[in-house]
C-alpha positions, 0 to 999 in steps of 0.5 A: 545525491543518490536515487537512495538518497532522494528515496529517504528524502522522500520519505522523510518529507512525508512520502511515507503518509502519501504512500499509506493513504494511496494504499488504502484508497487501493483497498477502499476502491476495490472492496466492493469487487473483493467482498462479492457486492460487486462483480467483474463482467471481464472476469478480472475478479482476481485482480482486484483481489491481488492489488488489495492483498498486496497493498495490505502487504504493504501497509504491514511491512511499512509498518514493521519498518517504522516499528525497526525505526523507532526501536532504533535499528 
């Protein structure tokens, strides 16, 4: 079987779900940083807000993905 194989197995057996809830647990954990009720004595500010956006990111294009799906395509 393929790694591309294995991938879409993996998604199909409810990777897809594991993957979103890691990804909100990512935002949750850093909206305190991300919101300023929180600050950084190291100064890494920047990093919490990076990995929140890009796990926003994410979830939007996983999204967009399984709307394809759904359509057919």
């Amino acid at each position: 079987m393929s790694k591309e194989d294995n991938t879409i197995n993996y998604f199909n057996k409810g990777g897809n779900q594991r993957l979103r809830d890691w990804l909100n647990e990512e935002i949750e954990h850093n909206e305190p940083v991300v919101n300023g009720e929180e600050e950084m004595a190291d100064g890494t500010e920047d990093i919490y807000v990076g990995r929140t956006e890009l796990a926003e990111t994410l979830l939007k294009k996983l999204d967009e993905w399984e709307e394809e799906t759904d359509n057919g395509k």
